[in-house]
N, C-alpha and C positions, 0 to 999 in steps of 0.2 A: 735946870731942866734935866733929869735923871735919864740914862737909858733906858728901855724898855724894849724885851724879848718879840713879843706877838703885836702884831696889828689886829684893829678888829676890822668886821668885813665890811662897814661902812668907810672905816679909814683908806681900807683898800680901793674901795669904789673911787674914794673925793682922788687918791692919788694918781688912778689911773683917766680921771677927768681932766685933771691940772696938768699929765703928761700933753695929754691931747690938746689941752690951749697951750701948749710952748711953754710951761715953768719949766726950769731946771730943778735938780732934787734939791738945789740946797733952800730956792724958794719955798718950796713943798712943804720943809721940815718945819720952816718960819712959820707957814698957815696951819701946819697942822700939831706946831707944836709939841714934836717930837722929835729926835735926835738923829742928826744928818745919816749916820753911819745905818740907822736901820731902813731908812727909808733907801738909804740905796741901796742896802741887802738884797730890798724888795725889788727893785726895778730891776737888778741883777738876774734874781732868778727867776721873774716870768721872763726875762730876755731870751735867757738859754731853753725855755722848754721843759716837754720832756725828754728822758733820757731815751735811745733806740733800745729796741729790747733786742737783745744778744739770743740769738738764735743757735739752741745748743745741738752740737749732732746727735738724731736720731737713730736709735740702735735697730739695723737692720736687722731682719726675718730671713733666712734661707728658707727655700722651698722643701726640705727635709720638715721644718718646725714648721711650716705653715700647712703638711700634710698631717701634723702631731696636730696642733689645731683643728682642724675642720672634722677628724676623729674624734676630738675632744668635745667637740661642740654638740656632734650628734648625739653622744654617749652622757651631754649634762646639757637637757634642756631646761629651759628658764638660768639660770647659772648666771652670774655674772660674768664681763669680760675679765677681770684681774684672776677669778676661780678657774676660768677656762686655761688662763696661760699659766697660773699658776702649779696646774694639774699636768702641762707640759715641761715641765720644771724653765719657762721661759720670765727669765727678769728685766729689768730694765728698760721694761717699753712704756713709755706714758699711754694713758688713757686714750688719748685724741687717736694714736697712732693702732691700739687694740681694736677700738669700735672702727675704722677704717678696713681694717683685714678683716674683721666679722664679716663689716655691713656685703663684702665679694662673695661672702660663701651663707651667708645665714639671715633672717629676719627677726625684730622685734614682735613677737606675737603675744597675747595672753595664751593662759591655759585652757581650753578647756574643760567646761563643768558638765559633769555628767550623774548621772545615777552610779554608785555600785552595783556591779553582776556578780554574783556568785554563781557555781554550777547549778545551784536550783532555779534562779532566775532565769539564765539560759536554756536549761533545759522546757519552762517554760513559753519561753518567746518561741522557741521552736515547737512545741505543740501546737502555741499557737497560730503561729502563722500556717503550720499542713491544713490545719482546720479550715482555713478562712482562704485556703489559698485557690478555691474555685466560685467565690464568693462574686457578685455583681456589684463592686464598692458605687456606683454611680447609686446604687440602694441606702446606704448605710449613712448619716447624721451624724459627725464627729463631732463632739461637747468639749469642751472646756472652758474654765474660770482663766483670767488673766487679772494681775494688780498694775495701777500704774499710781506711778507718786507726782510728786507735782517737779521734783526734781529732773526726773527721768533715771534710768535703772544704775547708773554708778555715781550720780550725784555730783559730777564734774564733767566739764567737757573743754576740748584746746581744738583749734584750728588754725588758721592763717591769720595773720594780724598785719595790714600793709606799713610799709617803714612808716616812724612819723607818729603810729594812729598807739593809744593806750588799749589793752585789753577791756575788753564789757566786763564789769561789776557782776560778779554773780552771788545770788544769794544762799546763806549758808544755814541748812537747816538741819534738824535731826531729824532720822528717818526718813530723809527725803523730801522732808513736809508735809507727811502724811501720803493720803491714795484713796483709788477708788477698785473697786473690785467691780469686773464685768464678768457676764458671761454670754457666750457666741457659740451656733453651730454653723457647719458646712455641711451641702450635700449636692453633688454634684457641681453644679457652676452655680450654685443661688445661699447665701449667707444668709443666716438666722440668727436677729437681735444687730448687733449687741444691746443688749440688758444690762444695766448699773442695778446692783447690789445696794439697800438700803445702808447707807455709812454708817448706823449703829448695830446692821445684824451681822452677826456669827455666825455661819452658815455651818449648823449642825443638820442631824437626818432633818427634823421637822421645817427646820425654816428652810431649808434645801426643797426639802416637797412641794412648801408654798410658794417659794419665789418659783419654780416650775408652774404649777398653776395659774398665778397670774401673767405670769410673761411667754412663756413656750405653747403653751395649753390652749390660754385664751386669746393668746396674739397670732400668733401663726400656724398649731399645728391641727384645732378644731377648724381650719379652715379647706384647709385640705381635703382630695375626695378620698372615698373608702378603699376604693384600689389600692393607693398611694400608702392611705395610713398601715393596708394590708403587706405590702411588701417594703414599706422602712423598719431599716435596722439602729436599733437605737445606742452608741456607742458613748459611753461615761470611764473615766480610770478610776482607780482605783480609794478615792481619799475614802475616808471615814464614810464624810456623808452621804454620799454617792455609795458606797456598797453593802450600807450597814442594812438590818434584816429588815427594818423599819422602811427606808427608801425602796428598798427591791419588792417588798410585798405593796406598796404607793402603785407602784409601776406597773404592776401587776394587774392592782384592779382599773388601771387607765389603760391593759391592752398590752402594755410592752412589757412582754417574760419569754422566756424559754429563749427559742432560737431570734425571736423580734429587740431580745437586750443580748448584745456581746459582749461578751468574755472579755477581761482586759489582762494582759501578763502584765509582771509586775517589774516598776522600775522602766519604763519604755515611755517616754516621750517621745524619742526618736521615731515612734509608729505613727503619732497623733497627725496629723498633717496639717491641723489647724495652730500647732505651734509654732507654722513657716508664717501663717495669716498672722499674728499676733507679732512674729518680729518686722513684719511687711506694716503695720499697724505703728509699732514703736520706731521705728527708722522714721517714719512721717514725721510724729506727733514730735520727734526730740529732737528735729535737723538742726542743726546750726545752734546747736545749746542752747534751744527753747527749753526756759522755764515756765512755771504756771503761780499765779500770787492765791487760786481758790480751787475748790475741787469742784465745782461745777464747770470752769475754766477749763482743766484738763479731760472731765467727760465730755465737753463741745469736739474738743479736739480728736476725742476717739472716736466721737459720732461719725465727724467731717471726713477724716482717715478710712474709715469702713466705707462712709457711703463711696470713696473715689477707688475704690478697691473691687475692678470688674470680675463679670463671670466668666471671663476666659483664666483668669491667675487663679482663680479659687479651681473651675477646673483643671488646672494645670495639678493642682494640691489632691487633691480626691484623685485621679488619675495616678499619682505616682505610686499609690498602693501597692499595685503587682509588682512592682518595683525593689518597693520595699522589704514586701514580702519575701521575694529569692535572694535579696541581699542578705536576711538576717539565717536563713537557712545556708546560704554560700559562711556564713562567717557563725556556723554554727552557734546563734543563739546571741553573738555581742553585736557590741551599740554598733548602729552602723552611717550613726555621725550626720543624718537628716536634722 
């Protein structure tokens, strides 16, 4: 009977069963026919455990380097912790110990996304908004398209998981899993649509004209009385389809031209105020890392989301206008972060 290095993990099991009925190791070896000295190797060293881990001293921070820090921090945002201290020519601190001294002075945030302003953009958002700035917005129908995918907008999500329990399986797709394109307006406290976009149109100038006709035209806004249709301002940005000469002369012969279509500057979503409605929309539809397995699945969802979405938030949205408006003049022309 030859020595032998490793046990396998069934040998291990029978040995730690035969402990438990009162064998002795030299029994063990007899039954399992292997060589005394390994099997008491084994019972050796589950005996002892594991080892304590040694607990090495951490390099303190004087208040001098931790005022180098928090300069450092402001001065490199997004930045890692190691680039942060290393920037203060500070060594020797572990990780666990750097993210501790952040987490007192700083937070983990994304970036973010904005449009680029150049001085011509600014200078437009600031014409625009003198223009419009005695404007009766409780008047005026804010437009915009919104996509959603089946994933929702970064295609992962984490939350709390209680001890004990495995993380939800989530599934992993490209592009999301696809989407659906809607479009919605606001005007005063009463939402318009949402409207789903046919899943195989492009919305160029023509099929932009059409999907307006069937859905805005003939749904909600030939219903309206002449007063009404007389004083709404009808507000689009600036895509392609929406401003090309094609669209604008459509609009034209349905009524809305001149002062009845607004002006959009360029690069401002931060003006739209239906883009607060659209993340009020997405926070619903994606809580708790809700995915969708169909794109009809996830249009129910944005149905249900709008319908629970009252006329006091949306006026809340169309009211912040004026608002808006002297922020972007106060900050001559830049984003002003709505």
């Amino acid at each position: 009977m030859g020595q032998k290095k490793d046990l396998t993990g069934s040998e291990k099991s029978k040995i730690v069963r035969y402990l438990a009925e009162g064998c002795s190791s030299l029994k063990i070896a007899k039954l399992l026919k292997r060589d005394h000295r390994t099997i008491k190797r084994f019972i050796q060293n589950s005996q002892q455990g594991r080892k304590k881990r040694v607990e090495k001293p951490r390099r303190k921070i004087t208040a001098h380097e931790l005022r180098k820090v928090k300069r450092a921090a402001a001065k490199m945002p997004l930045a890692t912790s190691l680039a942060i201290f290393q920037s203060c020519n500070i060594t020797g601190v572990p990780k666990s110990t750097r993210c501790a001294i952040l987490r007192d002075m700083a937070k983990v945030r994304k970036a973010e996304r904005r449009p680029p302003l150049n001085k011509t953009h600014k200078l437009k958002r600031q014409d625009w908004a003198k223009k419009y700035l005695k404007t009766d917005f409780s008047k005026v129908l804010w437009t915009d398209e919104m996509r959603v995918s089946l994933d929702g907008p970064d295609g992962w999500a984490r939350g709390w998981i209680g001890k004990g329990q495995r993380a939800p399986v989530r599934l992993r797709r490209q592009q999301g899993g696809g989407g659906v394109l809607v479009w919605a307006g606001i005007i005063k406290d009463e939402l318009v649509g949402p409207f789903r976009v046919e899943d195989e149109v492009k919305l160029n100038s023509q099929s932009y004209c059409q999907f307006l006709e069937d859905t805005f035209f003939k749904q909600w806004y030939r219903k309206k009385s002449a007063s009404f249709k007389k004083n709404m301002i009808f507000m689009q940005d600036n895509a392609p389809s929406h401003a090309s000469k094609y669209s604008t002369a459509w609009l034209a012969r349905k009524g809305i031209k001149e002062e009845k279509l607004m002006t959009w500057p360029p690069c401002s979503p931060d003006l739209n105020p239906i883009e607060n409605l659209w993340s009020i929309i997405k926070c619903e539809i994606y809580k708790e890392g809700k995915q969708y397995t169909s794109l009809n699945s996830v249009w129910e969802a944005v149905v249900a989301a709008a319908r629970n979405v009252d006329g006091e938030q949306i006026k809340t949205l169309t009211e912040s206008m004026d608002g808006r408006l002297l922020s972007v003049l106060a900050k001559k022309g830049g984003y002003i972060g709505h």
